[in-house]
C-alpha positions in Angstrom: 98.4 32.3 -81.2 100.1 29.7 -79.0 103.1 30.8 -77.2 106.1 27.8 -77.6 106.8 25.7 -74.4 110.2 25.6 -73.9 111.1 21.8 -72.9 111.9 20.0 -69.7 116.0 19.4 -70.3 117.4 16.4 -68.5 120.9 16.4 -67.6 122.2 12.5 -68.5 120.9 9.6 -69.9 121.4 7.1 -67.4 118.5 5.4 -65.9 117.1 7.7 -64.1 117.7 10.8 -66.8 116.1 8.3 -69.2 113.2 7.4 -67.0 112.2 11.1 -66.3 112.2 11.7 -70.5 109.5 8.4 -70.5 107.6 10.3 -67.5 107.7 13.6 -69.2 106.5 11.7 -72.6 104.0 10.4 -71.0 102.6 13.6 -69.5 102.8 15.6 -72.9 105.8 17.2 -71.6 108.6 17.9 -74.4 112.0 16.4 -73.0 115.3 17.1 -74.1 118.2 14.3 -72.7 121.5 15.9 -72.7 124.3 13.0 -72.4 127.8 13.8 -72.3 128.6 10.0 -73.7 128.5 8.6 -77.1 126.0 6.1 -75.8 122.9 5.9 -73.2 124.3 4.8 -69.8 127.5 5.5 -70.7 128.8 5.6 -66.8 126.8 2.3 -66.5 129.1 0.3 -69.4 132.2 1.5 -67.4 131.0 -0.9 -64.8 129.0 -3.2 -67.1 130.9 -6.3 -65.5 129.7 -5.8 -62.2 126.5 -7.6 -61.1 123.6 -5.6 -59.6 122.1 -7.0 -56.0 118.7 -5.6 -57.1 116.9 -8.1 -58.9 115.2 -7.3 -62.2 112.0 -6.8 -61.0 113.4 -3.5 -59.4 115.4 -2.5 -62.0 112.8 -0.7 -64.8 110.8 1.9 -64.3 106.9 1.8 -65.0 106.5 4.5 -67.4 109.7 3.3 -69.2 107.8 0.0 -69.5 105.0 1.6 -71.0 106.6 3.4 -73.8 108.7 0.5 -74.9 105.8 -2.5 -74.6 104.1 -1.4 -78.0 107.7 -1.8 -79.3 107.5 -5.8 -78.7 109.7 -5.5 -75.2 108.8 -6.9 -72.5 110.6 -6.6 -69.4 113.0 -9.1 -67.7 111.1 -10.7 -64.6 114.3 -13.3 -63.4 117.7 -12.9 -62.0 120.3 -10.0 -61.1 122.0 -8.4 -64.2 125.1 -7.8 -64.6 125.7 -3.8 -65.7 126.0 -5.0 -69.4 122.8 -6.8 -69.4 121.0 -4.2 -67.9 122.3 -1.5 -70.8 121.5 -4.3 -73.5 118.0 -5.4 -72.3 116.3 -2.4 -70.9 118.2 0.8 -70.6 119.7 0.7 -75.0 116.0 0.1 -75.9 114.6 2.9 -73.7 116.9 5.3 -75.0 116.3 3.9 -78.8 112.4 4.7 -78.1 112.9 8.2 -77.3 115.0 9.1 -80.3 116.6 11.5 -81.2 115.2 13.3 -77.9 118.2 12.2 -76.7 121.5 14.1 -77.3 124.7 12.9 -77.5 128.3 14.0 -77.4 126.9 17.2 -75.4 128.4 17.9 -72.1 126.3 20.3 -69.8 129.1 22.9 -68.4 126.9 25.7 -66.6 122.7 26.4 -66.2 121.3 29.5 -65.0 118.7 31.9 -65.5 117.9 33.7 -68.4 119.7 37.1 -67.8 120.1 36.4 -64.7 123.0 35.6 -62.6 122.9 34.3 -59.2 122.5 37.7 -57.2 119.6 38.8 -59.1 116.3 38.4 -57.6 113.7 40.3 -59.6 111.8 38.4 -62.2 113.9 35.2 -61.5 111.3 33.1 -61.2 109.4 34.0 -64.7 112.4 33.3 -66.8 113.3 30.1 -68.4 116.8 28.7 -67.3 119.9 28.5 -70.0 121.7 25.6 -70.1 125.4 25.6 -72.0 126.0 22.7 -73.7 129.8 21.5 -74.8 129.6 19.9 -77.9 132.0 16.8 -78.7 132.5 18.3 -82.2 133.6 21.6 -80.2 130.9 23.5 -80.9 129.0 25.3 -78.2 125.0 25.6 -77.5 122.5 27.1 -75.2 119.0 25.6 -74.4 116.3 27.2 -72.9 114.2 25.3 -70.8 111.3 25.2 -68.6 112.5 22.9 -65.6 115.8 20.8 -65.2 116.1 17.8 -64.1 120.1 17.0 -62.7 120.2 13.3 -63.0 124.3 13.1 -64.1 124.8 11.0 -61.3 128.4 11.0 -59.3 130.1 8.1 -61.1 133.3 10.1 -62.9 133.7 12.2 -59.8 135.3 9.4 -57.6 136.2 10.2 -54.2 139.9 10.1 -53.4 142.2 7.8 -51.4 143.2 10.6 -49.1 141.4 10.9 -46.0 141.3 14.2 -46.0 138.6 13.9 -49.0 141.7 15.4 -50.6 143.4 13.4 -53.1 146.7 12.1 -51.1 150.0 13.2 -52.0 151.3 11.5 -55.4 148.0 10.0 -55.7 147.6 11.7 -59.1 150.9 10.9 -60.0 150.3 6.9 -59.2 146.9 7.4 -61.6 149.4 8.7 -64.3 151.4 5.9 -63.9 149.0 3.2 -64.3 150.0 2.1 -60.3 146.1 3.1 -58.6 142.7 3.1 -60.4 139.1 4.4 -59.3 137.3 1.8 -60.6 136.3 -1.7 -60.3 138.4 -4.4 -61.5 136.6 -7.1 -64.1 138.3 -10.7 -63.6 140.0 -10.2 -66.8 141.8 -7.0 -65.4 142.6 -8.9 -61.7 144.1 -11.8 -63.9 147.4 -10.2 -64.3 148.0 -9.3 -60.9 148.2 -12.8 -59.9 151.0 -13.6 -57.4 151.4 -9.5 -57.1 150.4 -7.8 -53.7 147.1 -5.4 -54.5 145.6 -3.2 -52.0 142.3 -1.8 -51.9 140.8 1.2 -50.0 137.4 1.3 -48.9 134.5 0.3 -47.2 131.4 -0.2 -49.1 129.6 -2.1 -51.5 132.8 -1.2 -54.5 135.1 -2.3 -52.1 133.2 -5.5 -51.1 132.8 -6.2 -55.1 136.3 -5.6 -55.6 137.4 -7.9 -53.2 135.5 -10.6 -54.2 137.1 -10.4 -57.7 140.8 -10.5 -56.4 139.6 -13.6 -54.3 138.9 -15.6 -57.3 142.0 -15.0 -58.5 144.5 -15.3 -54.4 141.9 -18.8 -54.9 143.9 -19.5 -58.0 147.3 -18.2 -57.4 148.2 -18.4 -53.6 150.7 -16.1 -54.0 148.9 -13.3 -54.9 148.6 -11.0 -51.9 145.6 -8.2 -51.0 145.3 -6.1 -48.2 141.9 -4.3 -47.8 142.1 -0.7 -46.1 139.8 0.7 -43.8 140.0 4.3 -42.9 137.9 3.6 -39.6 139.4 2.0 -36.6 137.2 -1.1 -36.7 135.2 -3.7 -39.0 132.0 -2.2 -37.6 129.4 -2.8 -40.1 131.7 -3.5 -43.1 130.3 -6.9 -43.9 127.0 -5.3 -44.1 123.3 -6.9 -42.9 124.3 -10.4 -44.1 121.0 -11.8 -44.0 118.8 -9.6 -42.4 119.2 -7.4 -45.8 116.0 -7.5 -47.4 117.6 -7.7 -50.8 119.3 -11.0 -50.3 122.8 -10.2 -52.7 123.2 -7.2 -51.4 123.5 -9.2 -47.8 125.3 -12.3 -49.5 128.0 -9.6 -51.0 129.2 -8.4 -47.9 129.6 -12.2 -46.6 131.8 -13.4 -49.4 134.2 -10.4 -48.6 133.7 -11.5 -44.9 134.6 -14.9 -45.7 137.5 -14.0 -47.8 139.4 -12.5 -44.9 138.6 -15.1 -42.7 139.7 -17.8 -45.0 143.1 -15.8 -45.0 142.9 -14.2 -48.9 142.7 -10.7 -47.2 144.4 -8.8 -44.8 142.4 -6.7 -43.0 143.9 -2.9 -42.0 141.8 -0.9 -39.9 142.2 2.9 -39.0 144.9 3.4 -41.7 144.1 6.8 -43.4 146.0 7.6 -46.3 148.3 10.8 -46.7 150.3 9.8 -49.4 151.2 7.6 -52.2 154.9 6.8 -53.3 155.9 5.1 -55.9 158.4 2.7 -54.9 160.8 0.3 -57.7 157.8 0.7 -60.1 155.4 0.2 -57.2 152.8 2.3 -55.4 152.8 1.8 -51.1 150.1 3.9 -49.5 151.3 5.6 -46.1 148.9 6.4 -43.5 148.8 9.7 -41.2 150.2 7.6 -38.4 153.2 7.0 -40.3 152.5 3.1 -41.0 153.7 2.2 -44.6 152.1 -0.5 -46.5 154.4 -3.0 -48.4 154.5 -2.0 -52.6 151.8 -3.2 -54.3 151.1 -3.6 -58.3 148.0 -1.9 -58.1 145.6 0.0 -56.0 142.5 0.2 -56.2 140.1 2.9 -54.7 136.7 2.1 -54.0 136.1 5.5 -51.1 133.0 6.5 -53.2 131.8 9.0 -55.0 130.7 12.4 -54.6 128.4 15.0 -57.3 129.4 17.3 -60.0 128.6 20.9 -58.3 131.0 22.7 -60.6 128.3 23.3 -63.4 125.5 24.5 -61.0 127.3 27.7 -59.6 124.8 30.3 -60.9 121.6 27.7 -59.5 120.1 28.5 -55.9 120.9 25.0 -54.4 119.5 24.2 -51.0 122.1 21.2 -50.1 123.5 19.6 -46.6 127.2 21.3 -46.4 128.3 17.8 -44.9 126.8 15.2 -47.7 126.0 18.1 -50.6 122.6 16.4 -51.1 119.2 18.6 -51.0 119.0 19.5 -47.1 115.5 17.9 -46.9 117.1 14.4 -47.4 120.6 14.3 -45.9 119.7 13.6 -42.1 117.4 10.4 -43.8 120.7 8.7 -45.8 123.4 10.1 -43.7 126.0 7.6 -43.0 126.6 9.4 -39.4 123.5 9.1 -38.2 121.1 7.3 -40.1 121.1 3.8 -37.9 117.8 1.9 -38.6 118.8 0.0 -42.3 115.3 1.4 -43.9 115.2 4.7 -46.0 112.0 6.8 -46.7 111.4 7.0 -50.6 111.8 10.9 -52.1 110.2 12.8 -53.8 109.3 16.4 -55.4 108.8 18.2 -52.0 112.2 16.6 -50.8 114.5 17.4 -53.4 113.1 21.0 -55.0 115.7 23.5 -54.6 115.4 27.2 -54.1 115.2 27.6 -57.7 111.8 26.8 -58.5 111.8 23.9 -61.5 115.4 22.6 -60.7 115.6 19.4 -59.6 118.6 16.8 -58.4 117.6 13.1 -58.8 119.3 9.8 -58.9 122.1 9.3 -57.1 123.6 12.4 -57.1 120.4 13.5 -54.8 122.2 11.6 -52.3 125.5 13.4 -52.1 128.1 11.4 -50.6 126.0 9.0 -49.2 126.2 4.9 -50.4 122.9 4.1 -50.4 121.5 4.8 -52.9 118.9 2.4 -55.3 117.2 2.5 -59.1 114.3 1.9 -57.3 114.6 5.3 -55.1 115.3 7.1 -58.2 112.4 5.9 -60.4 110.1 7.1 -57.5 112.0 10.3 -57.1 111.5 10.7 -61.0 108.4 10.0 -60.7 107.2 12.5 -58.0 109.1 15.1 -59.9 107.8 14.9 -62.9 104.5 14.9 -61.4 105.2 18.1 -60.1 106.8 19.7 -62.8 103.1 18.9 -64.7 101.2 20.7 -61.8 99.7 17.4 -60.7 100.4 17.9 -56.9 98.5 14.9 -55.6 100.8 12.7 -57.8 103.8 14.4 -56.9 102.9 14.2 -53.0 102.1 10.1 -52.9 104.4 7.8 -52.3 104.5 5.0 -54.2 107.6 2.8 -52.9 108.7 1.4 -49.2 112.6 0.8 -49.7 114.1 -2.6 -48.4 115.7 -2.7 -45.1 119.8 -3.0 -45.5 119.6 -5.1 -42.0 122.3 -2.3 -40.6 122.7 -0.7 -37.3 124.5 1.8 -35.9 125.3 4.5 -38.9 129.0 4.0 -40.1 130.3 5.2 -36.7 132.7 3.3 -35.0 135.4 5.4 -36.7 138.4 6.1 -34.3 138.5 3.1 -32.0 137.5 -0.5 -32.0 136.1 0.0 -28.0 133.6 3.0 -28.9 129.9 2.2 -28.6 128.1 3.6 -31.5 125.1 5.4 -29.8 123.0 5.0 -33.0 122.0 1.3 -32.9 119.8 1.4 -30.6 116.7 0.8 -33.1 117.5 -3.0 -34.1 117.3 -6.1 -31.8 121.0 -6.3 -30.8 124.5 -4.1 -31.2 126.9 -5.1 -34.0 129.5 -7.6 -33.0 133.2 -5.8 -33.3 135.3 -8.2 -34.4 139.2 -7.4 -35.6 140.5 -10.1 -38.3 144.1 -10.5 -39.6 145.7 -7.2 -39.8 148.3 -6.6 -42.0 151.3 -5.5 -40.3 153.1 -2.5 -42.1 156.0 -3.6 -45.0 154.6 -7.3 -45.4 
């Protein structure tokens, strides 16, 4: 008599949750995708209007290509997509392949252990883990499984505008009243703010995107005012590589934002880290620690980052970098503070396994709070994982990918005042130029 295999459950049914269900497919491994949307990549089709700097060529994964190719698919080889193309050409079908593997409507809230809480060692390790599903009929469910795979990513738990890592003071209140969003805005929703002051907090590639919407539309309507907030106390490496990034839009992104200030469409406000939010005649103005008040604006938009869901993994033995909150074996290679060279190993099995045998964190919640994340890392990280969750070691310990260089020195450092050296850049041919452009001065 054969004893039942419990399945492989995957938490999301992004591209990396549904990549890891092809891999499992493919290895005879049953897989169960738990999404908490009413669609695949639902966190993708929030920002389906953005266009991705990877080109399509790094943007499927190779056992997903395999599964759908006797379908009649075949994979996009030209251009970037947008996040909407990438749902309708690659990521709708994949899901559509694996059926109804995939679950909809069902929220993970908690996995453990099989009788088990978190304290209890003996026999751990031999039972399957539980995971408690949230059904969007209200119904509740529990799953046994053999290994988990965390891919739910860290898109709905945005970081907040305080710099604290707190949300600021009346921040919630300005989400409530329509004043600051955590998102990106689509040229339809930057439209309406024309001739309207808009701020926008951040450094990073969300910020850079953001910015580049609003300047089409200060291009069109020179009234239209935007002051782009830094928490750090100069530009440092905000433009990022330009064109030593090996992928070339990634580079060209951070240019366009460049260029946008200097052509005078953005103020520039370095070292201004938000305490609180009022909401002033209808309004919201941000106010720094330092006192300095930024003049009303219609909108704010908050583009800090993101951070992972922990909240459903308190009974799992997690292994994870108290700074970043990614697996400890990976945090000192993507750490903003410290990483300094542009180029980031690829992961895999041995680097992200937790303390809990058979759980794994991929995608880009294995990265924590870090920004650099890539599909491409995760389909190798998915990969390798799978690999090892099959008992084939050798695959699990070969690395298949080289990630591209960003073209970046010097970590983010830089952060209190535009004269410190950054003691990180060492690695690359010369320093990063500090330049200050056109600061905003408080109440404009």
């Amino acid at each position: 008599m054969e004893v039942a295999v419990n399945p492989v459950v995957v938490i999301g049914a992004g591209p990396q949750g549904l990549a890891a269900a092809a891999h499992l497919l493919e290895r005879g491994l049953d897989p169960i995708v738990l999404e908490s949307g009413d669609t695949a990549a639902s966190a993708v089709a929030e920002w389906g209007h953005v266009r991705l700097f990877s080109p399509w060529t790094e943007l499927t994964d190779a056992a997903s290509r395999r599964l759908l190719e006797p379908t009649g698919w075949s994979a996009p080889t030209q251009g970037y997509p947008t996040g909407a193309q990438w749902i309708d050409q690659y990521l709708a079908p994949l899901a559509d392949a694996l059926g109804d593997r995939v679950r909809y409507g069902a929220r993970v809230v908690g996995v453990g252990r099989k009788g088990r809480d978190l304290s209890v060692d003996a026999g751990r390790a031999e039972q399957p883990f539980v995971v408690h599903v949230a059904r969007a009929d209200g119904a509740e469910e529990r799953i046994e499984a053999s290994a988990v795979i965390d891919a739910s990513g860290t898109w709905r738990t945005p970081s907040p505008a305080g710099a604290d890592g707190l949300p600021a003071l009346g921040e919630r209140a300005a989400v409530e009243a329509g004043l600051l969003e955590h998102r990106m805005p689509a040229i339809e929703d930057a439209s309406p703010l024309a001739g309207q002051h808009v701020v926008v907090v951040g450094n990073g590639h969300s910020a850079a995107t953001t910015i580049g919407v609003l300047s089409r539309v200060a291009k069109r309507e020179p009234g239209t005012r935007i002051t782009w907030v830094l928490r750090r106390g100069a530009v440092g490496n905000t433009f990022g590589g330009g064109s030593a990034d090996e992928l070339p839009e990634r580079g060209a992104l951070g240019q366009r934002a460049k260029k946008a200030v200097e052509d005078g469409l953005v103020d520039l406000v370095t070292g201004f880290r938000s305490e609180r939010v009022v909401i002033d005649g209808g309004q919201a103005a941000l106010v720094a620690e330092d006192g300095r008040r930024l003049a009303p604006a219609a909108r704010v938009f908050v583009a800090t980052g993101f951070r992972p869901d922990l909240s459903f993994l308190s009974e799992i033995r997690l292994d994870l970098d108290m700074r970043l909150q990614a697996p400890s074996k990976i945090a000192a290679e993507v750490d903003p503070n410290v990483h300094s060279c542009g180029s980031v190993r690829a992961t895999g099995a041995a680097d992200l396994e937790q303390p809990e045998p058979g759980f794994y964190i991929v995608g880009a919640k294995s990265y924590g709070r870090a920004p650099t994340f890539l599909a491409l890392t995760g389909f190798e990280q998915v990969r390798s994982v799978v690999a090892a969750i099959a008992g084939d070691r050798e695959a699990a310990e070969r690395v298949d990918l080289v990630l591209p260089d960003t073209g970046v020195c010097g970590g983010s450092g830089l952060f209190d005042a535009p004269d410190q050296e950054s003691s990180a850049g060492s690695c690359c041919a010369s320093s990063p130029q500090l330049i200050q452009l056109g600061t905003a001065p408080a109440g404009r």
